[in-house]
mmCIF file of the N, C-alpha and C atoms, coordinates in Angstrom:
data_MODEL
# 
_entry.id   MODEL 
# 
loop_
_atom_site.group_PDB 
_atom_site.id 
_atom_site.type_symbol 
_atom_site.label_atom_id 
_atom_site.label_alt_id 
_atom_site.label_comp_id 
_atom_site.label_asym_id 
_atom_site.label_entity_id 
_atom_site.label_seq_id 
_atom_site.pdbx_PDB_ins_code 
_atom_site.Cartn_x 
_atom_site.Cartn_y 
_atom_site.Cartn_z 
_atom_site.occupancy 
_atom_site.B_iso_or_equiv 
_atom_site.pdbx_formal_charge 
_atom_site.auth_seq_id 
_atom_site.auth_comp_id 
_atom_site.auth_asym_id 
_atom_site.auth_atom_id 
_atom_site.pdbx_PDB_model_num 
ATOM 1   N N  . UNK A 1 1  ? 0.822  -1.189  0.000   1.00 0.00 ? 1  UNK A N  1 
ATOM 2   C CA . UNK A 1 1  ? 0.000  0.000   0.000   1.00 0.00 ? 1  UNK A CA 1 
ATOM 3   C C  . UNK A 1 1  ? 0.869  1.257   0.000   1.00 0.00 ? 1  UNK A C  1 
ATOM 4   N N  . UNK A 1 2  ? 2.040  0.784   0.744   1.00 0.00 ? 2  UNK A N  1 
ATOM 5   C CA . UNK A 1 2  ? 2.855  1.841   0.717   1.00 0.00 ? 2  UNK A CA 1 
ATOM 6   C C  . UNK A 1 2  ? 3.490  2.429   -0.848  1.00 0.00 ? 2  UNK A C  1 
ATOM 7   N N  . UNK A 1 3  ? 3.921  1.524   -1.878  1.00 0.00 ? 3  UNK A N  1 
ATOM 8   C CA . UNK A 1 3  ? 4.270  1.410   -2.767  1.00 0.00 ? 3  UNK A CA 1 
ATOM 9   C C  . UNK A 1 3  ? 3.008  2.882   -3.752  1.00 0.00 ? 3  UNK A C  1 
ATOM 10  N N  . UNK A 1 4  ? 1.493  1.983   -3.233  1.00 0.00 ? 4  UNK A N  1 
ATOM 11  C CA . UNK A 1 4  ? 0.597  3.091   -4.167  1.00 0.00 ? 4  UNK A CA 1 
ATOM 12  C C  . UNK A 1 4  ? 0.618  4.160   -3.878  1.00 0.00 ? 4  UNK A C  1 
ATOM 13  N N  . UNK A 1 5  ? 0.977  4.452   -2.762  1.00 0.00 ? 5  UNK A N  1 
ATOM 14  C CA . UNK A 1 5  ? 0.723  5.951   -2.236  1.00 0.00 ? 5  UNK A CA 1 
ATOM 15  C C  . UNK A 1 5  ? 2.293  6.780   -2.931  1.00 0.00 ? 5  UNK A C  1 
ATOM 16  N N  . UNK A 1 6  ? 3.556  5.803   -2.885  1.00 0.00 ? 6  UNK A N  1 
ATOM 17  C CA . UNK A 1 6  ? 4.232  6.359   -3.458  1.00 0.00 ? 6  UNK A CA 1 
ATOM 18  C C  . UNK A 1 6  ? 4.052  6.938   -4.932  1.00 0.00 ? 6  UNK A C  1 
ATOM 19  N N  . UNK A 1 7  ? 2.984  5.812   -5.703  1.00 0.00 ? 7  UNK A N  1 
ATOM 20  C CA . UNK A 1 7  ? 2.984  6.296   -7.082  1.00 0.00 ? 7  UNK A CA 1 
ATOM 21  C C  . UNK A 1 7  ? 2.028  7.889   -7.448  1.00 0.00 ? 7  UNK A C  1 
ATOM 22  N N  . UNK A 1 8  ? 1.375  7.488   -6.098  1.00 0.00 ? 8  UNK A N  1 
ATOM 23  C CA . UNK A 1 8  ? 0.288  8.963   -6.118  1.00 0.00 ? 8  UNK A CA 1 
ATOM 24  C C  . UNK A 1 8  ? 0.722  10.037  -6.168  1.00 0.00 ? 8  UNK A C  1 
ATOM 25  N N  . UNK A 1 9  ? 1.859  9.774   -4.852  1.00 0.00 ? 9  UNK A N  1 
ATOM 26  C CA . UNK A 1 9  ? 3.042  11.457  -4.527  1.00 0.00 ? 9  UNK A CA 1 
ATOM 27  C C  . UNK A 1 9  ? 3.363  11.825  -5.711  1.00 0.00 ? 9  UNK A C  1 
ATOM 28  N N  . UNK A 1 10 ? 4.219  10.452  -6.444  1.00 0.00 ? 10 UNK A N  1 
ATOM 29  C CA . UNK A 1 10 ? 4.861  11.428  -7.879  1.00 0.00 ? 10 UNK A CA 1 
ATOM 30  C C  . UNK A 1 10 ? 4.153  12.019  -8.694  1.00 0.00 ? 10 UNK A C  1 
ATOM 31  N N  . UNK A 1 11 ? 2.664  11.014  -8.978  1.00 0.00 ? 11 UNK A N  1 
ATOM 32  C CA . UNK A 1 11 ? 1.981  11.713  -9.895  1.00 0.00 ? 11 UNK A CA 1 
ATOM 33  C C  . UNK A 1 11 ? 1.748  13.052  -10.184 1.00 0.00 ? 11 UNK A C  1 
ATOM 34  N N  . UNK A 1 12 ? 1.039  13.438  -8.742  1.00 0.00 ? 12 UNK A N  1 
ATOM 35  C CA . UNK A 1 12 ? 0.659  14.361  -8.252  1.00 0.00 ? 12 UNK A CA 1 
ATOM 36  C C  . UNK A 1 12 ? 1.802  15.164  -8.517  1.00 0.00 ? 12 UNK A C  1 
ATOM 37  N N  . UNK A 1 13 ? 3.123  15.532  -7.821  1.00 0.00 ? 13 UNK A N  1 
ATOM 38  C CA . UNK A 1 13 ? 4.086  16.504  -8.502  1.00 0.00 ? 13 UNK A CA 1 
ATOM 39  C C  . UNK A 1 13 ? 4.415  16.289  -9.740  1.00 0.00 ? 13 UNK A C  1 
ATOM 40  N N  . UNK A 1 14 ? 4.221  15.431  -10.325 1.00 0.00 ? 14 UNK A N  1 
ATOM 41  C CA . UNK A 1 14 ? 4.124  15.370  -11.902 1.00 0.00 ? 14 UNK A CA 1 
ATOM 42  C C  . UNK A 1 14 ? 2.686  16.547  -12.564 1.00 0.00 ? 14 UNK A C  1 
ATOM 43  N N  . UNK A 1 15 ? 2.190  16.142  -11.996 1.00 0.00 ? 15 UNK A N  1 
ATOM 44  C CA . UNK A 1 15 ? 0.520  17.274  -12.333 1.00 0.00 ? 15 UNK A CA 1 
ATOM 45  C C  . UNK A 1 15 ? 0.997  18.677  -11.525 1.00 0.00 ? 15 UNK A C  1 
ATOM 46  N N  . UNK A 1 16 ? 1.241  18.767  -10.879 1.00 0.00 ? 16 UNK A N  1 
ATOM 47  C CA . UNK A 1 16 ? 2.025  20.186  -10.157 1.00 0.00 ? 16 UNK A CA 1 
ATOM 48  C C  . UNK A 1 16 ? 3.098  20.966  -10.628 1.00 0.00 ? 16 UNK A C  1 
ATOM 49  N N  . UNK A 1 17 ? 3.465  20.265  -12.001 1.00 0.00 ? 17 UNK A N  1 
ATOM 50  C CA . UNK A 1 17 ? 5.026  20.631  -12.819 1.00 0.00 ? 17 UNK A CA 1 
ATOM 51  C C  . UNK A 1 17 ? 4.232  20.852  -13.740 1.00 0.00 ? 17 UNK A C  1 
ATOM 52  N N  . UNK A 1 18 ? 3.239  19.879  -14.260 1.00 0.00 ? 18 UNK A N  1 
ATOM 53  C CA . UNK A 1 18 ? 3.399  20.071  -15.907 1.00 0.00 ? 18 UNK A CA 1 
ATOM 54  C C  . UNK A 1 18 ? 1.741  21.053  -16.161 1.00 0.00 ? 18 UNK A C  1 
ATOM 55  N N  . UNK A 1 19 ? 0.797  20.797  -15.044 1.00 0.00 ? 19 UNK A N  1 
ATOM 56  C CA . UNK A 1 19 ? -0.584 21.624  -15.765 1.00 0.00 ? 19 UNK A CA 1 
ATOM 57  C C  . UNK A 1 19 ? -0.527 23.246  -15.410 1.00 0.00 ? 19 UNK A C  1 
ATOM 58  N N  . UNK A 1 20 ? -0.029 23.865  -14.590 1.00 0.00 ? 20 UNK A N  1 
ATOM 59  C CA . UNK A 1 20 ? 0.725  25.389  -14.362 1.00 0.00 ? 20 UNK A CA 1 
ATOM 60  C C  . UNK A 1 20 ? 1.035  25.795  -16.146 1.00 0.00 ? 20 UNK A C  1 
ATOM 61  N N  . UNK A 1 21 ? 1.734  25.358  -16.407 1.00 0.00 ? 21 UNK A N  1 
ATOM 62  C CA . UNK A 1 21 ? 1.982  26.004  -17.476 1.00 0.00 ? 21 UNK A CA 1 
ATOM 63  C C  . UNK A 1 21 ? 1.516  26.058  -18.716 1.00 0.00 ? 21 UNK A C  1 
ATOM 64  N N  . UNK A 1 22 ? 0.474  24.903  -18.713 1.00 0.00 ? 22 UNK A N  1 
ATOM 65  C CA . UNK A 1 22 ? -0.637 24.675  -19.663 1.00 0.00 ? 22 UNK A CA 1 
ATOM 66  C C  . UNK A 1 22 ? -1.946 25.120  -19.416 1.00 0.00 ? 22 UNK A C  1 
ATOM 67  N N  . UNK A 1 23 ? -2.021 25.742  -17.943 1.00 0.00 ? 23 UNK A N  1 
ATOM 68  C CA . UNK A 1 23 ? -3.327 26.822  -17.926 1.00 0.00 ? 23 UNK A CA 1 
ATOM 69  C C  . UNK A 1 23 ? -3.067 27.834  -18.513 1.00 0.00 ? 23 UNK A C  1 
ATOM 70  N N  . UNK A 1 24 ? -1.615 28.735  -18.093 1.00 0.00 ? 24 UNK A N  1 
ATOM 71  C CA . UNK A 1 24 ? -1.221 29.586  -18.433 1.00 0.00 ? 24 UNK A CA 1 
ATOM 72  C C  . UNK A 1 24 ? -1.575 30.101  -19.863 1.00 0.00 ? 24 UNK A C  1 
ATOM 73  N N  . UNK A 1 25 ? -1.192 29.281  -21.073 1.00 0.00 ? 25 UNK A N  1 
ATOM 74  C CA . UNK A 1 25 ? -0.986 29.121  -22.297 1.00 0.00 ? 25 UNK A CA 1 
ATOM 75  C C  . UNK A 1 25 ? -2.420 28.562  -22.871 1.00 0.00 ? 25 UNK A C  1 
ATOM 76  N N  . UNK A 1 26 ? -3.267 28.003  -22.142 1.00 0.00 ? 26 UNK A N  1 
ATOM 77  C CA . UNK A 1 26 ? -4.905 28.273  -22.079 1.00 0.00 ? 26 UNK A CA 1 
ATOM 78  C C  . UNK A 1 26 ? -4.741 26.915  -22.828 1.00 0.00 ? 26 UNK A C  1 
ATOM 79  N N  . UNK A 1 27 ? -4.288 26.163  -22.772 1.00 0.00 ? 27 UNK A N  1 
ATOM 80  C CA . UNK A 1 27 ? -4.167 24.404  -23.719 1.00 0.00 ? 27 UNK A CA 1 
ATOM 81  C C  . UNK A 1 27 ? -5.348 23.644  -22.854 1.00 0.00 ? 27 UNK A C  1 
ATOM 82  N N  . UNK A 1 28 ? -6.637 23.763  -23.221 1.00 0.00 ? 28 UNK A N  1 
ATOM 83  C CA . UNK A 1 28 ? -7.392 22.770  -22.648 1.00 0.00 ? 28 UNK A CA 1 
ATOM 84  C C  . UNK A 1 28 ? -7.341 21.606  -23.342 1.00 0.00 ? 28 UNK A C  1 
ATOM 85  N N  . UNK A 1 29 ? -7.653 21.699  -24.114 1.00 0.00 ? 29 UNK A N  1 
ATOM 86  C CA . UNK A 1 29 ? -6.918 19.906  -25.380 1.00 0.00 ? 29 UNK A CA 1 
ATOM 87  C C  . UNK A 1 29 ? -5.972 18.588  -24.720 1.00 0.00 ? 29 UNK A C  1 
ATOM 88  N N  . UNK A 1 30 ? -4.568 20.224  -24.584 1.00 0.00 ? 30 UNK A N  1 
ATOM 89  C CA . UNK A 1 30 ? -3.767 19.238  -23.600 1.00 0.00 ? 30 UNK A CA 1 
ATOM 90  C C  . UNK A 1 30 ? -3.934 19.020  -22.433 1.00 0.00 ? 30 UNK A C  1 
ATOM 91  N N  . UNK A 1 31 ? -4.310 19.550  -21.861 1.00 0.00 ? 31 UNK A N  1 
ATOM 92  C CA . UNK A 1 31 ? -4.243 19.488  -20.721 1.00 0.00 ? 31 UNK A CA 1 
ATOM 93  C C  . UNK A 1 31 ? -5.297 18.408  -19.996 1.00 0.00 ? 31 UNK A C  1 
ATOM 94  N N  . UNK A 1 32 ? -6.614 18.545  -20.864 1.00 0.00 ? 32 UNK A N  1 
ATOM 95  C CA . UNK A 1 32 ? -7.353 17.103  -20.675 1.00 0.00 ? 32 UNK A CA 1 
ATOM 96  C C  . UNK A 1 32 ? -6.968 16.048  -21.291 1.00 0.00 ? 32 UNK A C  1 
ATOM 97  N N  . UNK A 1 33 ? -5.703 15.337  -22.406 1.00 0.00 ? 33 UNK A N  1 
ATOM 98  C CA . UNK A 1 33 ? -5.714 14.454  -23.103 1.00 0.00 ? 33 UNK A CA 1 
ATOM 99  C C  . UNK A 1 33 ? -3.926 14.458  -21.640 1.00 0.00 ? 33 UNK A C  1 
ATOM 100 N N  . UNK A 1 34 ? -3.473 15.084  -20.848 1.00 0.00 ? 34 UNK A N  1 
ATOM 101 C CA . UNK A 1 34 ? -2.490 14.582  -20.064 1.00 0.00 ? 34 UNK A CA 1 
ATOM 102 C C  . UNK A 1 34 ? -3.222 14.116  -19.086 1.00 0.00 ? 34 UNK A C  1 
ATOM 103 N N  . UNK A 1 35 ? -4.138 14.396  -18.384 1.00 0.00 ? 35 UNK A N  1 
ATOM 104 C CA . UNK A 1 35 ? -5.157 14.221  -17.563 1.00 0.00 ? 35 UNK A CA 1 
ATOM 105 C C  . UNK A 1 35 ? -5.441 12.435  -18.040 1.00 0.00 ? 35 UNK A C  1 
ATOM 106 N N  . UNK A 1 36 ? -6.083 11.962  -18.790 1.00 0.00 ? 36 UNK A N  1 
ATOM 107 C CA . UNK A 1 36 ? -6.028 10.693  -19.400 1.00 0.00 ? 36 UNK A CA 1 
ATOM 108 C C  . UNK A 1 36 ? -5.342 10.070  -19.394 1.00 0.00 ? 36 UNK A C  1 
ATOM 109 N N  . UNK A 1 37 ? -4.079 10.519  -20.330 1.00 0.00 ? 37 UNK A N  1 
ATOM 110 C CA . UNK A 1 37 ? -3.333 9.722   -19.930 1.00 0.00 ? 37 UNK A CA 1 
ATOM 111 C C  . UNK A 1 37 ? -2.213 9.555   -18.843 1.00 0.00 ? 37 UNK A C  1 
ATOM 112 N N  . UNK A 1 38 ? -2.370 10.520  -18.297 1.00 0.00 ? 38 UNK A N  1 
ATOM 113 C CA . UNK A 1 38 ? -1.547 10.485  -16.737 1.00 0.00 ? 38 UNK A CA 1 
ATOM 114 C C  . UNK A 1 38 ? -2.777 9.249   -15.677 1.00 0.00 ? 38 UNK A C  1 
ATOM 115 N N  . UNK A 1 39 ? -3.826 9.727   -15.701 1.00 0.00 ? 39 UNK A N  1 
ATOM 116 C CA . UNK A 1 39 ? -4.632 8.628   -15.495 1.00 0.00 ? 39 UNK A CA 1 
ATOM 117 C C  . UNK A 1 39 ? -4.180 7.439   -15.627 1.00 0.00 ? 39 UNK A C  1 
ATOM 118 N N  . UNK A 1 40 ? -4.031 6.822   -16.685 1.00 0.00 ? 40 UNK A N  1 
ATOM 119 C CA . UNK A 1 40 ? -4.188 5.218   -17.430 1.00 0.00 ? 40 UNK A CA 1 
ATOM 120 C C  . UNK A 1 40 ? -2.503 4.854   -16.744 1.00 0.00 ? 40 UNK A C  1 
ATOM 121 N N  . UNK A 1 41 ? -2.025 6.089   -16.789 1.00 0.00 ? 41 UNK A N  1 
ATOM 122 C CA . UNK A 1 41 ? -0.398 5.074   -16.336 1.00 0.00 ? 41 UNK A CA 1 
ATOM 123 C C  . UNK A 1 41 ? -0.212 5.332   -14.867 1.00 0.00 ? 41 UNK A C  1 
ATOM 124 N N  . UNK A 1 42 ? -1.357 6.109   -14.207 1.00 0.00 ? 42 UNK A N  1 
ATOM 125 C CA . UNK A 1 42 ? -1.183 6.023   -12.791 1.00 0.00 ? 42 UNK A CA 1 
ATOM 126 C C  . UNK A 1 42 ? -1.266 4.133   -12.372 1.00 0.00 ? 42 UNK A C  1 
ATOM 127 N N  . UNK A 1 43 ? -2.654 4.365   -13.155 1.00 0.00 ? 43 UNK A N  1 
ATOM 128 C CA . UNK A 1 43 ? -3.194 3.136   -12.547 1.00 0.00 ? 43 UNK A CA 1 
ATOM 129 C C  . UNK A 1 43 ? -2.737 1.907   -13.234 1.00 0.00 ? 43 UNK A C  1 
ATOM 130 N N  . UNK A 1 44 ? -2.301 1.942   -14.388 1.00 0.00 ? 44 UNK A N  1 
ATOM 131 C CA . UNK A 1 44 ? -1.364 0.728   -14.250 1.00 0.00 ? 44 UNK A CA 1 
ATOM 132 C C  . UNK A 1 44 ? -0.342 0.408   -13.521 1.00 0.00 ? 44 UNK A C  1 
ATOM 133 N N  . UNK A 1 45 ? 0.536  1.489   -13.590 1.00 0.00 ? 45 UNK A N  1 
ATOM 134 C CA . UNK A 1 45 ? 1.576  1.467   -12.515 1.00 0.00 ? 45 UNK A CA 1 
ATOM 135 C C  . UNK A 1 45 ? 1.277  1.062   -11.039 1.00 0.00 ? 45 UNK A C  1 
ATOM 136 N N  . UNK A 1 46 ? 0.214  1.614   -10.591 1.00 0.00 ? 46 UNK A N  1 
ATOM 137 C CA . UNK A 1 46 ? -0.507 0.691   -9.381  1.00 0.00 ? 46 UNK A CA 1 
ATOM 138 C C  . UNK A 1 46 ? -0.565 -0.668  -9.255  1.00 0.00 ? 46 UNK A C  1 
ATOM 139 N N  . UNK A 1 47 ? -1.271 -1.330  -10.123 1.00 0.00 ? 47 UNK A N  1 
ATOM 140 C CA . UNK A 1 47 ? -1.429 -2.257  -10.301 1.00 0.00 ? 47 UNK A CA 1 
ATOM 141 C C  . UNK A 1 47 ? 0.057  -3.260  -10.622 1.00 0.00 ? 47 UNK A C  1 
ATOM 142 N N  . UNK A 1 48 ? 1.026  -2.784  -11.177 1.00 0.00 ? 48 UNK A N  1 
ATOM 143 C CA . UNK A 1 48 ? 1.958  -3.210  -11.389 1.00 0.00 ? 48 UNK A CA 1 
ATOM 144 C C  . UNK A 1 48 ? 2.666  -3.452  -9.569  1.00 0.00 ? 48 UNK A C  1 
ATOM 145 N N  . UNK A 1 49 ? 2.758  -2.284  -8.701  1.00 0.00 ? 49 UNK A N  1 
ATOM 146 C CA . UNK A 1 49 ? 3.696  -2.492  -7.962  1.00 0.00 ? 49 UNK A CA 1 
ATOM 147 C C  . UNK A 1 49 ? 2.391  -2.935  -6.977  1.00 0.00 ? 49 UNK A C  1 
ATOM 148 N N  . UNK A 1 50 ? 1.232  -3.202  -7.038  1.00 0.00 ? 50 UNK A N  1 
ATOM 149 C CA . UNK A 1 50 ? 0.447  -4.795  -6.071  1.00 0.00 ? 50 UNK A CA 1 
ATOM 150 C C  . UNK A 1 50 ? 0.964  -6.290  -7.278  1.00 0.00 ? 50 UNK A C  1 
ATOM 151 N N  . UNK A 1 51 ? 1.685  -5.873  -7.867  1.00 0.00 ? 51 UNK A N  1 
ATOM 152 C CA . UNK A 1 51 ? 1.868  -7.160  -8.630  1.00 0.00 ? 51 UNK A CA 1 
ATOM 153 C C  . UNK A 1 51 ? 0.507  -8.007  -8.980  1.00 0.00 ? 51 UNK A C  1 
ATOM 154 N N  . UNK A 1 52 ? -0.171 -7.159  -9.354  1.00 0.00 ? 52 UNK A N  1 
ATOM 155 C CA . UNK A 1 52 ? -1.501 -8.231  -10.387 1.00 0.00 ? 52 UNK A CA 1 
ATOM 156 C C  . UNK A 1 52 ? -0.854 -8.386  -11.837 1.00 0.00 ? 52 UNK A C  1 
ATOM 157 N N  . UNK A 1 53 ? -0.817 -9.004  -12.216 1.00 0.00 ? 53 UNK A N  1 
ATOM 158 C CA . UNK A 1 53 ? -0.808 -9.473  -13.613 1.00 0.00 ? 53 UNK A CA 1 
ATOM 159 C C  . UNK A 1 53 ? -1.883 -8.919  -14.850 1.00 0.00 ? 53 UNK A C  1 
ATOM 160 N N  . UNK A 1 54 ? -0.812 -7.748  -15.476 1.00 0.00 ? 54 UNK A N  1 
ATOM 161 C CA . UNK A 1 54 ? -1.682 -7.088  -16.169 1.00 0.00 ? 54 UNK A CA 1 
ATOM 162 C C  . UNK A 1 54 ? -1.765 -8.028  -17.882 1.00 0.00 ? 54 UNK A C  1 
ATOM 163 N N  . UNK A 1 55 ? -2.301 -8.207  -18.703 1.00 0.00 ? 55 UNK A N  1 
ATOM 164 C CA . UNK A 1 55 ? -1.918 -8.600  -20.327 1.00 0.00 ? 55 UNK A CA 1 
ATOM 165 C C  . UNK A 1 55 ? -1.632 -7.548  -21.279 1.00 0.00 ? 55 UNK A C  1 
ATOM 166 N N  . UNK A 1 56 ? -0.841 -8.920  -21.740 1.00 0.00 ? 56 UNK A N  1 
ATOM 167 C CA . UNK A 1 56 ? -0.220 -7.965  -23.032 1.00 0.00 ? 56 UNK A CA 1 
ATOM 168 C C  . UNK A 1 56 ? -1.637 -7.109  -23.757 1.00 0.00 ? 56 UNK A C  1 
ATOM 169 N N  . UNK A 1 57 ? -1.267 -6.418  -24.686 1.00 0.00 ? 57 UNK A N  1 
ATOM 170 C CA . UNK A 1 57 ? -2.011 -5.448  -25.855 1.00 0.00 ? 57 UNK A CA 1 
ATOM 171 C C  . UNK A 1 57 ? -1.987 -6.943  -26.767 1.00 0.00 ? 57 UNK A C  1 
ATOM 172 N N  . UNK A 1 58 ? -0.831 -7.336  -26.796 1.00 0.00 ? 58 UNK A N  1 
ATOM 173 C CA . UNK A 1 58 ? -1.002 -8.685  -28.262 1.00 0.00 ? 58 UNK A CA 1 
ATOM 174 C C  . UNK A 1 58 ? -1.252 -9.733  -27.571 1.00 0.00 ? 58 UNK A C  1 
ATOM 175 N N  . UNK A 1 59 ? -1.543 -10.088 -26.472 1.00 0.00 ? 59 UNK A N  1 
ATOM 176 C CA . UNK A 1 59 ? -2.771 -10.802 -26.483 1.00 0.00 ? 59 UNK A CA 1 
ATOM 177 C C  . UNK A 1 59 ? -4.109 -10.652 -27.392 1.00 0.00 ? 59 UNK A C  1 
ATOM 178 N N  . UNK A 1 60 ? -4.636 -9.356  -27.086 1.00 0.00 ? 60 UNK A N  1 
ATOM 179 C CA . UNK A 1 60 ? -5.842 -9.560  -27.676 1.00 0.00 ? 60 UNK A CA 1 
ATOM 180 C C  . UNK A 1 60 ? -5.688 -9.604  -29.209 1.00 0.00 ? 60 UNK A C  1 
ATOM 181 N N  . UNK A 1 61 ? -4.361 -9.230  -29.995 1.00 0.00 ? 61 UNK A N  1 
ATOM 182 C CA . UNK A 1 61 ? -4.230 -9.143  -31.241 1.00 0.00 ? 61 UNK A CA 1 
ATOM 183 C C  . UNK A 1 61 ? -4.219 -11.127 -31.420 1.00 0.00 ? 61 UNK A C  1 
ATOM 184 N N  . UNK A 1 62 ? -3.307 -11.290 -30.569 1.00 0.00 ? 62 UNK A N  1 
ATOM 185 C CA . UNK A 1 62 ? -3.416 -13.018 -31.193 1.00 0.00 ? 62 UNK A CA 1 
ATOM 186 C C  . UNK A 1 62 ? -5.238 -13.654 -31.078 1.00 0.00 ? 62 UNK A C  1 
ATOM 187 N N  . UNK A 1 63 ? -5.648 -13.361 -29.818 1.00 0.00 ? 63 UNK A N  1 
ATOM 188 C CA . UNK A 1 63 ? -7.317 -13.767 -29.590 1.00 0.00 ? 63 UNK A CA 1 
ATOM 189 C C  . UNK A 1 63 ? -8.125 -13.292 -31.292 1.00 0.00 ? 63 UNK A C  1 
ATOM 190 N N  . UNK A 1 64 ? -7.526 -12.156 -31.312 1.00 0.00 ? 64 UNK A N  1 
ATOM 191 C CA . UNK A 1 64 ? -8.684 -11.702 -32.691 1.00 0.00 ? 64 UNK A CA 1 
ATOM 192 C C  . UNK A 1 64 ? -8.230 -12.757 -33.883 1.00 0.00 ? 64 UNK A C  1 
ATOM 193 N N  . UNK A 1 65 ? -7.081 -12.711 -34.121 1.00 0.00 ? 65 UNK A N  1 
ATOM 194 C CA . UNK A 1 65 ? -6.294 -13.421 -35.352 1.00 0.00 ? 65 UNK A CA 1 
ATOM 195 C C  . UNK A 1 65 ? -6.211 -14.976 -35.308 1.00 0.00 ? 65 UNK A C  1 
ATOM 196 N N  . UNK A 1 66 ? -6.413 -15.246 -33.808 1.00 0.00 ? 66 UNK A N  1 
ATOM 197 C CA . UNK A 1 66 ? -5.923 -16.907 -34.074 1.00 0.00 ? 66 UNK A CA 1 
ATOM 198 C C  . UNK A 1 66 ? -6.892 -17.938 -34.951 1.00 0.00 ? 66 UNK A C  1 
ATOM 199 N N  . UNK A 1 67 ? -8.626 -17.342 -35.004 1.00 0.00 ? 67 UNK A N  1 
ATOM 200 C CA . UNK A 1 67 ? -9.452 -18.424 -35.962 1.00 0.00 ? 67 UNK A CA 1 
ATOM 201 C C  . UNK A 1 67 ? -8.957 -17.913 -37.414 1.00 0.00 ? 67 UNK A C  1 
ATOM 202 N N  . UNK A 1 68 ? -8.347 -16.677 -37.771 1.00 0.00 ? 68 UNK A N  1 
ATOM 203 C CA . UNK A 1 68 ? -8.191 -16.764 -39.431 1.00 0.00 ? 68 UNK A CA 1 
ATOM 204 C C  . UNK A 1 68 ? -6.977 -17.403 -39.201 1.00 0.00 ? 68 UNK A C  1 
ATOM 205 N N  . UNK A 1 69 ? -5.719 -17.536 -38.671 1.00 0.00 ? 69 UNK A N  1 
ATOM 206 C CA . UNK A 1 69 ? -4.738 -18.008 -38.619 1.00 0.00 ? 69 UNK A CA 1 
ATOM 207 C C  . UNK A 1 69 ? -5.033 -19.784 -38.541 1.00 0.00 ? 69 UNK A C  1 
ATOM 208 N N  . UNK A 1 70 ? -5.557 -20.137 -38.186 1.00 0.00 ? 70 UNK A N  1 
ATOM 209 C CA . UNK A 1 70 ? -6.436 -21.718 -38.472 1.00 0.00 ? 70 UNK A CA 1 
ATOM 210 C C  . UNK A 1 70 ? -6.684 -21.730 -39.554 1.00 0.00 ? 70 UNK A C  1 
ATOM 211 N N  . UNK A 1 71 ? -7.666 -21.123 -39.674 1.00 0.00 ? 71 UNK A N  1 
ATOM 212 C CA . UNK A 1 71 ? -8.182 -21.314 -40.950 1.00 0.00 ? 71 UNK A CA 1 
ATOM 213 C C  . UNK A 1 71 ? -7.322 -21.190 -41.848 1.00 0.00 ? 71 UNK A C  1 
ATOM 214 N N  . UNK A 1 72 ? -6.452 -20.569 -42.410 1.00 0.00 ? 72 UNK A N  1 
ATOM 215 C CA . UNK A 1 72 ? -5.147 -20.103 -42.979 1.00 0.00 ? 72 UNK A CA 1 
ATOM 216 C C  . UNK A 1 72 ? -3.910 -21.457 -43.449 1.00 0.00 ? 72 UNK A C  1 
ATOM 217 N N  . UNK A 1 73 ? -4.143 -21.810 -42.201 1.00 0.00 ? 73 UNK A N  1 
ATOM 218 C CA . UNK A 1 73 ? -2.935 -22.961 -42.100 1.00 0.00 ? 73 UNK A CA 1 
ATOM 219 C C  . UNK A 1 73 ? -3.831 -24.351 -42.464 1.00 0.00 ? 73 UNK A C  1 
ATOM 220 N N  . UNK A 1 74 ? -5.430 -24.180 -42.118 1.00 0.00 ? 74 UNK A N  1 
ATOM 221 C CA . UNK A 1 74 ? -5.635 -25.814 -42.644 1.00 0.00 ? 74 UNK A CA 1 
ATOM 222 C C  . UNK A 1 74 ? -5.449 -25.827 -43.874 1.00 0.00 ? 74 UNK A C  1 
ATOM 223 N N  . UNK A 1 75 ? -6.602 -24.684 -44.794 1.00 0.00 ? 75 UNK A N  1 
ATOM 224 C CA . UNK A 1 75 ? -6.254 -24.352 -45.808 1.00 0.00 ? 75 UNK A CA 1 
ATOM 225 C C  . UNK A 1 75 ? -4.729 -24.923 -46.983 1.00 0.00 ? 75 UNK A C  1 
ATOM 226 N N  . UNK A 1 76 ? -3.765 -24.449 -46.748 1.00 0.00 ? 76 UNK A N  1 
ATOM 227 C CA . UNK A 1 76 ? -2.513 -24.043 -46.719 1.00 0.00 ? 76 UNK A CA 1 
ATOM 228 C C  . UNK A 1 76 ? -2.058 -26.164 -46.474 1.00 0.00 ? 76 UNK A C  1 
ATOM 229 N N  . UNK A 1 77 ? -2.477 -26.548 -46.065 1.00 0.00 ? 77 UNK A N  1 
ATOM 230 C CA . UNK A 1 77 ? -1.959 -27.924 -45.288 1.00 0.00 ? 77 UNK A CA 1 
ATOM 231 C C  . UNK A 1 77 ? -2.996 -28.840 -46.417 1.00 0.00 ? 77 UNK A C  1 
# 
């Protein structure tokens, strides 16, 4: 638990460095699309240091591909 709270601190001075100067400069675009994705890698990173077992991205590329890839190879055979 200790670990998440560490990832929070940084975040957080990570958001304390970088949105200051993107109010300034009036970037709402960016500033909600860092928001997101500062989001998505908080919380993976969470999840990473409770050690859950996150999956790959190509997992789901092999799940989509593996019945044409059958099909492909009986074909082919």
């Amino acid at each position: 638990m200790l670990k998440v709270l560490g990832v929070v601190v940084i975040t957080l001075l990570i958001i304390w460095i970088e949105i200051p100067p993107m109010k300034k400069q009036n970037k709402k675009k960016e500033i909600w699309m860092f928001s997101i994705f500062q989001f998505i890698a908080t919380a993976l990173l969470s999840l990473v240091v409770l050690n859950v077992k996150i999956p790959s991205p190509l997992e789901l590329i092999r799940i989509i591909y593996k019945p044409f890839s059958d099909v492909l190879f009986s074909l082919l055979s």
